[in-house]
Biopython code that builds the backbone (N, CA, C, O; Angstrom):
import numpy as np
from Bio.PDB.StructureBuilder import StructureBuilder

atoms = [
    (1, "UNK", "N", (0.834, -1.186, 0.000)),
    (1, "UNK", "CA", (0.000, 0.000, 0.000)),
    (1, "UNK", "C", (0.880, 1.251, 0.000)),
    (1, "UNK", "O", (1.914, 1.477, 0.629)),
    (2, "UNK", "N", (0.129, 2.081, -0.962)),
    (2, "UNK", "CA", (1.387, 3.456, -0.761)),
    (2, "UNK", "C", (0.919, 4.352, 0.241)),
    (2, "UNK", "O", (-0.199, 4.269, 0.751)),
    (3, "UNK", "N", (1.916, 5.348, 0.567)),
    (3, "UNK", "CA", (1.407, 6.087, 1.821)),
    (3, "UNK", "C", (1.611, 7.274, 1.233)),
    (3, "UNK", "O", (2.483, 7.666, 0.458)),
    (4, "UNK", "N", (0.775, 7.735, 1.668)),
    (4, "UNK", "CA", (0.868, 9.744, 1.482)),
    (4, "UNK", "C", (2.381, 10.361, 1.815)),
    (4, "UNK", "O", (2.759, 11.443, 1.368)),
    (5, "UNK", "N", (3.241, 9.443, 2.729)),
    (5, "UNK", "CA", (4.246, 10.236, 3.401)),
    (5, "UNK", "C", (5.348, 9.788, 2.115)),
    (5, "UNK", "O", (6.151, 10.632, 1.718)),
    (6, "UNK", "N", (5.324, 8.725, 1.647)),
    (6, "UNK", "CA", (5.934, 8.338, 0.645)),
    (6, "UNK", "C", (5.892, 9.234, -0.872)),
    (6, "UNK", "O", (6.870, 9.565, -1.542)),
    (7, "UNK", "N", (4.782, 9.437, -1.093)),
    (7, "UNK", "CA", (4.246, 9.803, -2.387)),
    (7, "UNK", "C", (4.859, 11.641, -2.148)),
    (7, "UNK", "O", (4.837, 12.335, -3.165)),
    (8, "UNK", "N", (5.225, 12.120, -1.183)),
    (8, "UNK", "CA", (5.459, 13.661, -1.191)),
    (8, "UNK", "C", (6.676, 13.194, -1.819)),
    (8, "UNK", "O", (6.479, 13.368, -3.022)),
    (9, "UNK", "N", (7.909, 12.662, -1.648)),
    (9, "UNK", "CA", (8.787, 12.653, -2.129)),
    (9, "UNK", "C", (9.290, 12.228, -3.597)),
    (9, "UNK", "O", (10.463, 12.323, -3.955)),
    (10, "UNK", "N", (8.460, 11.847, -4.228)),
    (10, "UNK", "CA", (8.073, 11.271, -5.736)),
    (10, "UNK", "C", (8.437, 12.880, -6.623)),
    (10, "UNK", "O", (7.956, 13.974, -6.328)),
    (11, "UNK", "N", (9.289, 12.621, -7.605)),
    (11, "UNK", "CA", (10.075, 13.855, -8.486)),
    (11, "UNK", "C", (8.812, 12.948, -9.853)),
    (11, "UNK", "O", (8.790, 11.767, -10.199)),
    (12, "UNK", "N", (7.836, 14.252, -10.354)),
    (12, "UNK", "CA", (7.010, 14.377, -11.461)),
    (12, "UNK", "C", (8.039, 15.041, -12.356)),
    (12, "UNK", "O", (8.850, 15.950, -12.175)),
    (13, "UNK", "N", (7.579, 13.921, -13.844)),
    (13, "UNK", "CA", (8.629, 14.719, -15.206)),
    (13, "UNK", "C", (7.473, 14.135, -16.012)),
    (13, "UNK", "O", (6.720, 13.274, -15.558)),
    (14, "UNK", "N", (7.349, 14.821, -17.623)),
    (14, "UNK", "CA", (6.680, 15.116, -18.752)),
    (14, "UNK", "C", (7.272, 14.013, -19.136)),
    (14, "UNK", "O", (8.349, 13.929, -18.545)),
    (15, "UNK", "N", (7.005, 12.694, -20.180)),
    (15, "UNK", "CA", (7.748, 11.539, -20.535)),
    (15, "UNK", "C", (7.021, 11.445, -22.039)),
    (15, "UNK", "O", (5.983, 10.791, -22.145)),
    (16, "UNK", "N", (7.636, 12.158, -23.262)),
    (16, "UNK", "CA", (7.564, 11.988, -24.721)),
    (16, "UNK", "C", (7.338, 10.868, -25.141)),
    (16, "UNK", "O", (8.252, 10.051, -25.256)),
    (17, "UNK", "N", (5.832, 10.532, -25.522)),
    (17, "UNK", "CA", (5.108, 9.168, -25.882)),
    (17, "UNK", "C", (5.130, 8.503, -24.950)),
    (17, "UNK", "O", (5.500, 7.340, -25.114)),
    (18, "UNK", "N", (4.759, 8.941, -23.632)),
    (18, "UNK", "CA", (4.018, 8.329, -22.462)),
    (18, "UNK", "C", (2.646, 7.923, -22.674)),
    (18, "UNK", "O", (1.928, 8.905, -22.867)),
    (19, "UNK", "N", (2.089, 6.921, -22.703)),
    (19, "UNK", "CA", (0.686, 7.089, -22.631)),
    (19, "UNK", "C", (0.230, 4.601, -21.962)),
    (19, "UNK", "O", (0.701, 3.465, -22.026)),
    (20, "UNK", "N", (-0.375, 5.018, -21.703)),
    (20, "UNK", "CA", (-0.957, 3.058, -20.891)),
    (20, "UNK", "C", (-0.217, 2.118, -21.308)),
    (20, "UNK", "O", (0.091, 1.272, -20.469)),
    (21, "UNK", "N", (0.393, 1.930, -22.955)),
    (21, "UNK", "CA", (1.083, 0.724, -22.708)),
    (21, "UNK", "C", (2.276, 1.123, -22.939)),
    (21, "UNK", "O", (2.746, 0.269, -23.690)),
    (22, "UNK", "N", (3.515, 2.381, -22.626)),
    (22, "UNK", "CA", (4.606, 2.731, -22.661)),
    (22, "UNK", "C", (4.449, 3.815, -21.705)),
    (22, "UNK", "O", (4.399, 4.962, -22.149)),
    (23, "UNK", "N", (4.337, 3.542, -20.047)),
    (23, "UNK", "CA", (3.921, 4.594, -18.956)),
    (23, "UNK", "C", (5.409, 5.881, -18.897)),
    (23, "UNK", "O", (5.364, 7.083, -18.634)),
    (24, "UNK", "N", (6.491, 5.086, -19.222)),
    (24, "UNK", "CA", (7.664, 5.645, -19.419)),
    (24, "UNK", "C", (8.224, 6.433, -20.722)),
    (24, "UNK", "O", (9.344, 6.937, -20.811)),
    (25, "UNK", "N", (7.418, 6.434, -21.513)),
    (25, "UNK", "CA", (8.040, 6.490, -22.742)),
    (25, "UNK", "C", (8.286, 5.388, -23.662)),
    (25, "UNK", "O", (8.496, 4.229, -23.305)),
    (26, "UNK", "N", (8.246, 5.855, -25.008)),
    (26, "UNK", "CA", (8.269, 4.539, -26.099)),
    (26, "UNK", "C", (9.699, 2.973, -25.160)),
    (26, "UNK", "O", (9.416, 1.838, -24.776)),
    (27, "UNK", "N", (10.706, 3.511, -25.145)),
    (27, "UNK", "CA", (11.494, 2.210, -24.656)),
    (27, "UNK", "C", (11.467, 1.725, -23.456)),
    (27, "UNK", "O", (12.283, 0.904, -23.036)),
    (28, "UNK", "N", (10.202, 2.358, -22.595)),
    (28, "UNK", "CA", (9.518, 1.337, -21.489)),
    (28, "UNK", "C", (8.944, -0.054, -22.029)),
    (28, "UNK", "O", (8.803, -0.649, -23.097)),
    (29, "UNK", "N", (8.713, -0.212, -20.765)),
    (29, "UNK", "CA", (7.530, -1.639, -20.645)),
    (29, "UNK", "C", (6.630, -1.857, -19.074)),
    (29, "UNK", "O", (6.651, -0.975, -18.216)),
    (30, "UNK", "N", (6.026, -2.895, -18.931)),
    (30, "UNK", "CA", (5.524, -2.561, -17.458)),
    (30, "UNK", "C", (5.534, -3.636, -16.920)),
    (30, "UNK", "O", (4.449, -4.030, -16.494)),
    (31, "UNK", "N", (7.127, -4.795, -16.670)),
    (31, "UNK", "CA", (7.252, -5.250, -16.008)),
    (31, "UNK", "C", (6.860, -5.623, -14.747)),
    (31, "UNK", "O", (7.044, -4.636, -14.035)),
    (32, "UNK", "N", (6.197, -6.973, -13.775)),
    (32, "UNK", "CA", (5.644, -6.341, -12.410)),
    (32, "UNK", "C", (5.028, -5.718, -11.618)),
    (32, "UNK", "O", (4.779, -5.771, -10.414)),
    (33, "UNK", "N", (4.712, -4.853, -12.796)),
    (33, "UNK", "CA", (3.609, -3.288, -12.415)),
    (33, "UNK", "C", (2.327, -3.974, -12.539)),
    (33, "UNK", "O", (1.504, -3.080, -12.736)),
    (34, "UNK", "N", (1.744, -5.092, -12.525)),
    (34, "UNK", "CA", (0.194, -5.653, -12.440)),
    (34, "UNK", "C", (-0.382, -5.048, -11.290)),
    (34, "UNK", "O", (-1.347, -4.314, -11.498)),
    (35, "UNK", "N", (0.011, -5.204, -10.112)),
    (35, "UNK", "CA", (-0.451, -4.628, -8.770)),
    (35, "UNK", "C", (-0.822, -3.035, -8.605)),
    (35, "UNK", "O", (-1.728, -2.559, -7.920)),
    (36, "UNK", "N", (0.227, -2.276, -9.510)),
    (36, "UNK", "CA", (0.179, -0.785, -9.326)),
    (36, "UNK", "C", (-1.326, -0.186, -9.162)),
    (36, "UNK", "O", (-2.365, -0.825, -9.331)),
    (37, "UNK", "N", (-1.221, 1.061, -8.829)),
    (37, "UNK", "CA", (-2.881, 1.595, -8.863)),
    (37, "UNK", "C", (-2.470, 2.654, -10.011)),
    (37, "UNK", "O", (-1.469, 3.253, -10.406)),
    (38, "UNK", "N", (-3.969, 2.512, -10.335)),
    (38, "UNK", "CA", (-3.998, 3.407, -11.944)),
    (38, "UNK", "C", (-4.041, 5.223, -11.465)),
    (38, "UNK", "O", (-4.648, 5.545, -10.444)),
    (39, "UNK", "N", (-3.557, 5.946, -12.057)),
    (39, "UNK", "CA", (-3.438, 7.147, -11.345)),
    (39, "UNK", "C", (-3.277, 7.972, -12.903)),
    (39, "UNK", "O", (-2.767, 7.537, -13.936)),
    (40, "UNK", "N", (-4.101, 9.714, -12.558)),
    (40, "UNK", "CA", (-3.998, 10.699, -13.713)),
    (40, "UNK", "C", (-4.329, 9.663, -15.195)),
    (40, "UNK", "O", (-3.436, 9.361, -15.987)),
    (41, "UNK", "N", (-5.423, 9.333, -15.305)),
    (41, "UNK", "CA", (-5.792, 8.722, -16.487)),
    (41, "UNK", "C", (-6.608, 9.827, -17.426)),
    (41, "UNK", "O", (-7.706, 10.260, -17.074)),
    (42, "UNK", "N", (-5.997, 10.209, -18.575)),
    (42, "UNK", "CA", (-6.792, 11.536, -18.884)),
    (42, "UNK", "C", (-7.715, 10.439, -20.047)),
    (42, "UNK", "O", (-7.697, 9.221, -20.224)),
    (43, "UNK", "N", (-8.714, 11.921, -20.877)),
    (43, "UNK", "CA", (-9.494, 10.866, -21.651)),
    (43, "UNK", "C", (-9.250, 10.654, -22.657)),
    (43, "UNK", "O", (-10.065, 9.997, -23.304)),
    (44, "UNK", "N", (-7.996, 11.107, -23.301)),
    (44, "UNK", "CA", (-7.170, 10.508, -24.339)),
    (44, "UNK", "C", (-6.583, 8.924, -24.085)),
    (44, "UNK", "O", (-6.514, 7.841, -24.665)),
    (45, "UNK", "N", (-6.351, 9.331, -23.281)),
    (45, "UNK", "CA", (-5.083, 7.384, -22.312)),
    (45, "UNK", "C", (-7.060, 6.486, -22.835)),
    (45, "UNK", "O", (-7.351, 5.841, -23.842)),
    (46, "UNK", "N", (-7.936, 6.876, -21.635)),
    (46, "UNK", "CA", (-8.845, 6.011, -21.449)),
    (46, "UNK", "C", (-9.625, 5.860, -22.945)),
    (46, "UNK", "O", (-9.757, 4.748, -23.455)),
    (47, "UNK", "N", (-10.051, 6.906, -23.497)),
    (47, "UNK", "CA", (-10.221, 6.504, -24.808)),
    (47, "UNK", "C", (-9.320, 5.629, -25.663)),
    (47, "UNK", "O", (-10.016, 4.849, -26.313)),
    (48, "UNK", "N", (-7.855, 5.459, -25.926)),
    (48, "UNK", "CA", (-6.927, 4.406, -26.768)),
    (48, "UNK", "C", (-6.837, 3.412, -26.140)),
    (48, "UNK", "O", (-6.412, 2.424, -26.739)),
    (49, "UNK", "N", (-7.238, 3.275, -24.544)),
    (49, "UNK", "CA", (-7.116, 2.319, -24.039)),
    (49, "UNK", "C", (-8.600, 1.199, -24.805)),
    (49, "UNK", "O", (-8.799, 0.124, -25.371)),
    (50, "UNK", "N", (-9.125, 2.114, -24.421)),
    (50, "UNK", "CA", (-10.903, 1.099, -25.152)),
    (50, "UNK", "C", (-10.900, 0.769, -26.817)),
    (50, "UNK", "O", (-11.601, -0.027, -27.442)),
    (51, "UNK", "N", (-9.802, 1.721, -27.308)),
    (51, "UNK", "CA", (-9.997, 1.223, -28.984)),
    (51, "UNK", "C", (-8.739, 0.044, -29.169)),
    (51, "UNK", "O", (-8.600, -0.844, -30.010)),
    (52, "UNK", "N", (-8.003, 0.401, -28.144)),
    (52, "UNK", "CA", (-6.780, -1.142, -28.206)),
    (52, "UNK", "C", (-7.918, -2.130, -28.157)),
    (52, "UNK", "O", (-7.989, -2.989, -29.037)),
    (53, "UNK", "N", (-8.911, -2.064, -27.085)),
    (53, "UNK", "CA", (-9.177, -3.449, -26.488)),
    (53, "UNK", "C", (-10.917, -3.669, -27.341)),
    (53, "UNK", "O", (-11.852, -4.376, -26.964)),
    (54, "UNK", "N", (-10.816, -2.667, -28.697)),
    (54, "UNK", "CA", (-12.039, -2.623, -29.245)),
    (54, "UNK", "C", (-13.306, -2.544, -28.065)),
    (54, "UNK", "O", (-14.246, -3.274, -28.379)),
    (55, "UNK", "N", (-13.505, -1.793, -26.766)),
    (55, "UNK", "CA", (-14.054, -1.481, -26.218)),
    (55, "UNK", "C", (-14.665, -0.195, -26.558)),
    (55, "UNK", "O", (-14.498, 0.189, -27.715)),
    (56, "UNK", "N", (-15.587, 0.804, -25.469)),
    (56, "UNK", "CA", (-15.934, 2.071, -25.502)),
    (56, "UNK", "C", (-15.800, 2.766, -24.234)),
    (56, "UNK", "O", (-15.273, 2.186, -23.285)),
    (57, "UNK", "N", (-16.186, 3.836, -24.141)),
    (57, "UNK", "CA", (-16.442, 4.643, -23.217)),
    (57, "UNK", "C", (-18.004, 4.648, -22.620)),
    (57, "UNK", "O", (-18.858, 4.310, -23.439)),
    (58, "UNK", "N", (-18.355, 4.913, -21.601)),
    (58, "UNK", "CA", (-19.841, 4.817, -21.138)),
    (58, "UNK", "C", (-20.201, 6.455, -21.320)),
    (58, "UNK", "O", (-19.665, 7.557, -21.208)),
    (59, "UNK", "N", (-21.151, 5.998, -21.586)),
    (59, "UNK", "CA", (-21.814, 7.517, -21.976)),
    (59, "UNK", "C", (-22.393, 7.793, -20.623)),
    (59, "UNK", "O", (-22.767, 6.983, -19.776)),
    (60, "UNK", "N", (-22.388, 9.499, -20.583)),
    (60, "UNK", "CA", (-22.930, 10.023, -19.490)),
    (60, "UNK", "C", (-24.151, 10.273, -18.769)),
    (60, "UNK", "O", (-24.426, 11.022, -17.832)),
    (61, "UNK", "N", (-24.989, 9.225, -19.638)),
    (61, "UNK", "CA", (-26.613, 8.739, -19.175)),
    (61, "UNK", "C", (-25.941, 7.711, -18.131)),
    (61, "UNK", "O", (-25.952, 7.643, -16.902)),
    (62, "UNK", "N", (-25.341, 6.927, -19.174)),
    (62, "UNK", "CA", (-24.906, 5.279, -18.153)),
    (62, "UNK", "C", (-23.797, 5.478, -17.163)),
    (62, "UNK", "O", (-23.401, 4.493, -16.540)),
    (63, "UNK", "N", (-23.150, 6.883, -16.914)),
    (63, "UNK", "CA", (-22.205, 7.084, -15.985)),
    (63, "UNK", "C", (-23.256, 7.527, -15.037)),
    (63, "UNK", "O", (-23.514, 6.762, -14.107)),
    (64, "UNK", "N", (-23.904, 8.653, -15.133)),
    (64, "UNK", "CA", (-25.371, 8.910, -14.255)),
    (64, "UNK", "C", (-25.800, 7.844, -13.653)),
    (64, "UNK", "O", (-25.414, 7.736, -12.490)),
    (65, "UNK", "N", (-26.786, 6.631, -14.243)),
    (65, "UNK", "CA", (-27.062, 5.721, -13.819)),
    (65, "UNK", "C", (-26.560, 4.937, -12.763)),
    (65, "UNK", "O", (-27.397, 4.414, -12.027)),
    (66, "UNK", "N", (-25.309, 4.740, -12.529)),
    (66, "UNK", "CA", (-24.566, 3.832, -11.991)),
    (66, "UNK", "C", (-24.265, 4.553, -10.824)),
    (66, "UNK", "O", (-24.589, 4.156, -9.705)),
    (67, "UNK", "N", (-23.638, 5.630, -11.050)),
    (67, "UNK", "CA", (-23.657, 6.443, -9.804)),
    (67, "UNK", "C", (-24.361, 7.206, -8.639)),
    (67, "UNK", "O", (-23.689, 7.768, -7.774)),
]
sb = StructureBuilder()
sb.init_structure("model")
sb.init_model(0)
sb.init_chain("A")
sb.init_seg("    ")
for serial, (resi, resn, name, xyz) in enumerate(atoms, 1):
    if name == "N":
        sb.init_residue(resn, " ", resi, " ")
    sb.init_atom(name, np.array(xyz, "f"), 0.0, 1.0, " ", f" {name:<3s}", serial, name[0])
structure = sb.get_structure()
């Protein structure tokens, strides 16, 4: 579990062709990282994420609904 006291010390940088399946940049990968928690998912990431997986987005009737 991460802790708040941990996470202050975390150095944020901009990473050129960062996006869900290269979190690092194009010559990443995501080794091990199964467990991680998903964090700053904008709706570009979550949109390519649903056309990788030929999925969609829920529309905001069915986001209403649920919530």
């Amino acid at each position: 579990m991460l802790s708040l006291e941990r996470m202050k010390d975390w150095e944020w940088e901009k990473k050129m062709g960062a996006n869900f399946l290269y979190p690092f940049g194009k010559q990443s990968n995501i080794p091990n990282r199964d467990d991680d928690p998903i964090v700053c998912v904008s709706y570009l990431d979550a949109k390519a994420y649903c056309e990788f997986y030929q999925m969609r987005l829920p529309t905001e009737a069915e986001r209403g609904y649920v919530a």
